[in-house]
C-alpha positions as CSV (number, residue, x, y, z in Angstrom):
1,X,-25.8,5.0,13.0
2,X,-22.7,4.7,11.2
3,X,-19.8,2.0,11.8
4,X,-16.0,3.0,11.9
5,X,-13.4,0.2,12.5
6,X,-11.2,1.3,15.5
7,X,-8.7,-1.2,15.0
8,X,-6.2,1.0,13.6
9,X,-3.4,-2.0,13.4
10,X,-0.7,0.2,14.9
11,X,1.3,-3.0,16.7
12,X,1.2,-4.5,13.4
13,X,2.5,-1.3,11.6
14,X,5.0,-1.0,13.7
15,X,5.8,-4.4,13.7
16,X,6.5,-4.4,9.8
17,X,8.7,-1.4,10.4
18,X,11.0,-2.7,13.0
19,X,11.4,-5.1,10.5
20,X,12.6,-2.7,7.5
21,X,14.0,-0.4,9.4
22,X,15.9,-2.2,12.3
23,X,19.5,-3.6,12.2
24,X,19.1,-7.3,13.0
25,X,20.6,-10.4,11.6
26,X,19.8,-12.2,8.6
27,X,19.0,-15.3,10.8
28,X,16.5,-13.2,13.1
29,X,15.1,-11.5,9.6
30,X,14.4,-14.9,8.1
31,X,12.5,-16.4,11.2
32,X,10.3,-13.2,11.1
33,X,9.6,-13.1,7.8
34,X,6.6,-15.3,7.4
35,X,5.0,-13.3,10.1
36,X,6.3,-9.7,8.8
37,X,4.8,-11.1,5.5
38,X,1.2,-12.3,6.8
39,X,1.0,-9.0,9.1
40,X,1.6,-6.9,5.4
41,X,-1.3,-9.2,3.9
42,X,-3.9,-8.7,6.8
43,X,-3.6,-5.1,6.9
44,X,-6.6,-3.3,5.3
45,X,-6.3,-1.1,2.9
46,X,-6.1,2.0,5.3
47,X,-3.7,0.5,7.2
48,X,-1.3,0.1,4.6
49,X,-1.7,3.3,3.3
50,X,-0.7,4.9,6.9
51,X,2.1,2.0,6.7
52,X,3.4,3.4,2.8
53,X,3.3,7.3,4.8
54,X,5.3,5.7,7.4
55,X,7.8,3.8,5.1
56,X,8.2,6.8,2.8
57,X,9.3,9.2,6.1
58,X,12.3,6.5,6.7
59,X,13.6,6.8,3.0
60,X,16.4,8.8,1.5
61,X,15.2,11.2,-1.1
62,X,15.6,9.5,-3.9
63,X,14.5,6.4,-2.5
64,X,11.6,8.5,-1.5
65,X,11.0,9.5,-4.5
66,X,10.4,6.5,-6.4
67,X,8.6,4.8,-3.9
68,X,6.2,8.1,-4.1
69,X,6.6,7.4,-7.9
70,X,4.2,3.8,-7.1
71,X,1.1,3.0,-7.0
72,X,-0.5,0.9,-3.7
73,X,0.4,-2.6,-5.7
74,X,3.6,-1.3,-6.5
75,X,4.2,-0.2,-3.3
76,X,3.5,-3.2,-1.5
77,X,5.6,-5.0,-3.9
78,X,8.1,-3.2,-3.2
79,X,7.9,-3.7,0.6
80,X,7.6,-7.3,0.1
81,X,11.1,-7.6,-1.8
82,X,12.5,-5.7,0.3
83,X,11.3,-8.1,3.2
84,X,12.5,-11.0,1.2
85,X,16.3,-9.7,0.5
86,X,16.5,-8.6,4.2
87,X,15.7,-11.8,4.9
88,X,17.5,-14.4,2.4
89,X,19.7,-12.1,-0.1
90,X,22.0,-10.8,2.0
């Protein structure tokens, strides 16, 4: 009998996209990011990939485009600077 995971990590998906995508202050950014940024890390590796389709839909085309344009480290590099400037570069 075969095994599947059916912990499909959609609280902490949506978690990490409330805080892309959501207009909140820098102070409330910065005091989620440690938690945004260990959610990113636990994910497994389907996870993320349902979490890069998810990111991509919220992007302007070009935006969209480049991000398309990365590979999985890439884009979770990407996602993780963006976490930092929402959080400290603004």
């Amino acid at each position: 009998m075969a095994y599947y995971n059916t912990d499909n990590h959609d609280e902490q998906i949506d978690r990490i996209l409330r805080y892309l995508f959501d207009h909140q202050t820098t102070q409330y950014k910065r005091a989620l990011f440690c938690e945004a940024q260990q959610q990113l890390h636990d994910l497994d590796i389907a996870a993320q990939y349902q979490l890069f389709a998810l990111v991509r839909e919220q992007l302007p085309r070009r935006a969209k485009l480049l991000f398309s344009a990365e590979d999985f480290r890439g884009k979770q590099q990407v996602i993780l600077e963006v976490m930092q400037h929402l959080a400290f570069e603004r």
